[in-house]
C-alpha positions as CSV (number, residue, x, y, z in Angstrom):
1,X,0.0,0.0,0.0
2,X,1.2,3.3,-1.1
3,X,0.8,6.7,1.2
4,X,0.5,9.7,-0.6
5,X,2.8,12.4,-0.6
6,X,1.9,16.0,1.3
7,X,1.6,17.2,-2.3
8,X,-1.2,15.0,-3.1
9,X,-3.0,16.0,-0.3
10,X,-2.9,19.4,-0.1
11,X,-3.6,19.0,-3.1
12,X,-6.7,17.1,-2.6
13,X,-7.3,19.6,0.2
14,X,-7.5,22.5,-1.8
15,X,-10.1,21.1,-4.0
16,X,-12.8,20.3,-1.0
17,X,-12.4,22.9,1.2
18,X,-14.9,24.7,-1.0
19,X,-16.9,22.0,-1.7
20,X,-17.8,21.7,2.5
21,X,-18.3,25.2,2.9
22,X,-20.7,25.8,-0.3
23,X,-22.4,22.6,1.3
24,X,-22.8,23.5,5.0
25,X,-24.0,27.1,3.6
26,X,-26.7,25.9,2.1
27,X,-28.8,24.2,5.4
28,X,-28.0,27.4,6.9
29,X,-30.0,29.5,4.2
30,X,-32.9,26.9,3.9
31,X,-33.1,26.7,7.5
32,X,-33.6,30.8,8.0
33,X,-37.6,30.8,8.9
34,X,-39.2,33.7,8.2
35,X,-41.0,35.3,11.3
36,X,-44.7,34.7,12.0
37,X,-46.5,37.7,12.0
38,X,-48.0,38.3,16.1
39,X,-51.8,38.2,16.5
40,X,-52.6,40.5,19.3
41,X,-54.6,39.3,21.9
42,X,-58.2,39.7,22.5
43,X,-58.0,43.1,24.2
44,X,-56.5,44.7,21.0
45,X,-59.8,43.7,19.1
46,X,-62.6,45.9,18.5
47,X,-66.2,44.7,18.9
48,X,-69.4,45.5,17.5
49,X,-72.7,44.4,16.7
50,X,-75.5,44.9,14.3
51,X,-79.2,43.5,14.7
52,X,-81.5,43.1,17.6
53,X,-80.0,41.9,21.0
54,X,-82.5,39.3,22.7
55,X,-84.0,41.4,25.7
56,X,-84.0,38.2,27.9
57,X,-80.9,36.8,26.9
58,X,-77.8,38.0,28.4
59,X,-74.5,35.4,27.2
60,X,-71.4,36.9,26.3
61,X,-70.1,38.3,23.3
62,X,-66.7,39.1,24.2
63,X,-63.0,37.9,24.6
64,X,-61.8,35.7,27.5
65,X,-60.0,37.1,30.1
66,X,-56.9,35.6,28.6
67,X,-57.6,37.4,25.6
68,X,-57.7,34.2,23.6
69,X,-61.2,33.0,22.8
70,X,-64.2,35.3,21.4
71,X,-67.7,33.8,22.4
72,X,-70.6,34.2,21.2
73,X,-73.4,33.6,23.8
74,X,-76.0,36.0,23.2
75,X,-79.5,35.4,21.5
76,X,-81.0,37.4,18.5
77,X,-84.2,39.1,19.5
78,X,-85.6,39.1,15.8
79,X,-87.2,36.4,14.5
80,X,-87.0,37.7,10.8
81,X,-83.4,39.8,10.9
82,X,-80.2,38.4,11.9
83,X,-77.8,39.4,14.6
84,X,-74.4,40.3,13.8
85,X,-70.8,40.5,15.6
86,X,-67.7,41.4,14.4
87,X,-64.5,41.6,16.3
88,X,-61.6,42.9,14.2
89,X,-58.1,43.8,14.8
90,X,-54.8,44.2,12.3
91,X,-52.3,41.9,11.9
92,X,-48.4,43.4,11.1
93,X,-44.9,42.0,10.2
94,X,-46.4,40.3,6.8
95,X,-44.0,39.9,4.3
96,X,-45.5,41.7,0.7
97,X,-46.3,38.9,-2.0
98,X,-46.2,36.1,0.6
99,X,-49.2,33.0,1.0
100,X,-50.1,32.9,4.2
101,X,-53.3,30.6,5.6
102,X,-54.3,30.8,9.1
103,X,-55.3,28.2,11.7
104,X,-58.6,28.8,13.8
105,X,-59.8,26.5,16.5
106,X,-64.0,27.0,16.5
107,X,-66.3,25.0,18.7
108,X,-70.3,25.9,19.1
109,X,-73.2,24.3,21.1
110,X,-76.7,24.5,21.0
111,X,-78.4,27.6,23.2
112,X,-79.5,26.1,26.0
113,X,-78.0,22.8,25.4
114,X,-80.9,21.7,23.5
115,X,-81.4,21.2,19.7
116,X,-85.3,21.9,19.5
117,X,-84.9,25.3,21.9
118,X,-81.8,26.9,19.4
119,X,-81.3,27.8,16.2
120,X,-78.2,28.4,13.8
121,X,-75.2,30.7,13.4
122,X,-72.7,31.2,11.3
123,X,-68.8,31.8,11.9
124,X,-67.0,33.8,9.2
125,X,-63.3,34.8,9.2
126,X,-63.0,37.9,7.2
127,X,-58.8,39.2,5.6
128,X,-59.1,42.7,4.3
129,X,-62.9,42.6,3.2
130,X,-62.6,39.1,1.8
131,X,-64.3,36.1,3.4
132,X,-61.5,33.6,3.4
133,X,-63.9,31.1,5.9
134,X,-67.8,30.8,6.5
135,X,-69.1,27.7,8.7
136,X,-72.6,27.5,10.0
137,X,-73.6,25.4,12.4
138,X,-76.1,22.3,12.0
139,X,-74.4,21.8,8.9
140,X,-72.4,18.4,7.5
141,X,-69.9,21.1,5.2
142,X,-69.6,23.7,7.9
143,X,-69.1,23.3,11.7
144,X,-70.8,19.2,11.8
145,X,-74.3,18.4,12.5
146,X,-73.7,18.4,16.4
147,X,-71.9,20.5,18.7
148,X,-68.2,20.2,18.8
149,X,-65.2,22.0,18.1
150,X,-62.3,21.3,15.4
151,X,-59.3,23.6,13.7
152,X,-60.2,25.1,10.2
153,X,-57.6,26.1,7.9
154,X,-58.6,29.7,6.4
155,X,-58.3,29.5,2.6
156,X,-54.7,31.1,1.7
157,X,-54.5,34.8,1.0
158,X,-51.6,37.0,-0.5
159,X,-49.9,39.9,1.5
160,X,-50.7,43.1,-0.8
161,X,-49.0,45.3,2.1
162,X,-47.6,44.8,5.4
163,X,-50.4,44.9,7.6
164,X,-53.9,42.9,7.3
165,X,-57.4,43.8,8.7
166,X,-58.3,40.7,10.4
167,X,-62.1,39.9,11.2
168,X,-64.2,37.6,12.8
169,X,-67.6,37.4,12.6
170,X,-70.8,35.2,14.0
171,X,-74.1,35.7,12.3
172,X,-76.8,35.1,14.3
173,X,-80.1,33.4,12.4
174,X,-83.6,35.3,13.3
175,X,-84.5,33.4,16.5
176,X,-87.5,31.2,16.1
177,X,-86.8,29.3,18.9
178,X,-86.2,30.3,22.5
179,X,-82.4,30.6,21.9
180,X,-79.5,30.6,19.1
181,X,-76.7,28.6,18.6
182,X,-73.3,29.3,20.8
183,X,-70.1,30.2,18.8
184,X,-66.3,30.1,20.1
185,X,-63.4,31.5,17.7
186,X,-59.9,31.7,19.2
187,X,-56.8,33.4,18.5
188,X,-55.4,32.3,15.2
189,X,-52.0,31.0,14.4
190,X,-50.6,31.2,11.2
191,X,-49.8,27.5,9.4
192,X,-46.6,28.6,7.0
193,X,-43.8,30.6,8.5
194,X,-41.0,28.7,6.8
């Protein structure tokens, strides 16, 4: 067996010592995450409401003290209008021209706890003036036929600017029952920030 000379391997040297740092350059690009934009909390949300209020109901329609779930409690006191809230805030550190989708835990219940004493709702998530997500309850293609809660997936959206208007909002069906349908929304989080 023959041992190379120290030419032959400097030699040999030479040619890899670019090879291993163009190589252990590249993980460290691919693994540079870019930064999730922050979702305030629910004290830096607005809240409004348009409809009727139920004079005999009085559920909640406001954040958790923790500031992350929104519920939905209250009853509509039409029974041909609907009841609408809307909680909006604005969402910064987007990246211009970037996808982004959002994850949004929603459960709901019957008002009252009981199917024939409730009727529907709906839960919308709203980017910039656009519905990106609209689930009503009682429904096989929106939030399941029974009460229960899961994690939707908003429908992708572009960043136009840096900032986004960020709504959500619970429709309340004209009450032709003693009671409506109960909606919880929590805080989002945003599914691609790689």
């Amino acid at each position: 067996m023959s041992t190379p000379s120290r030419a032959t391997v400097v030699k040999g040297a030479a040619w890899a010592i670019p090879t291993i740092a163009l190589a252990s350059a590249a993980p460290a690009t691919a693994a540079s995450p870019l930064p999730c934009p922050t979702v305030p909390g629910g004290s830096d949300w607005s809240l409004t409401y348009s409809g009727a209020l139920g004079p005999a109901s009085t559920g909640a329609y406001s954040w958790n003290s923790t500031g992350t779930q929104w519920t939905v409690y209250r009853d509509n006191g039409s029974s041909s209008s609907t009841l609408t809230f809307t909680t909006t805030t604005t969402i910064s550190n987007l990246i211009v021209g970037r996808s982004y989708s959002m994850r949004i835990p929603i459960s709901w219940g019957y008002g009252n706890g009981v199917a024939s004493q409730s009727t529907g709702a709906t839960a919308r998530v709203i980017v910039d003036g656009t519905t990106v997500l609209s689930r009503a309850t009682r429904s096989s293609t929106g939030l399941g036929t029974s009460p229960g809660g899961a994690t939707y997936t908003a429908t992708s959206f572009t960043a136009t600017s840096t900032s986004m208007q960020l709504q959500y909002q619970v429709i309340i069906s004209a009450k032709t029952s003693q009671a409506n349908d109960d909606i919880v929304m929590s805080v989002p989080t945003f599914a691609n920030c790689v």
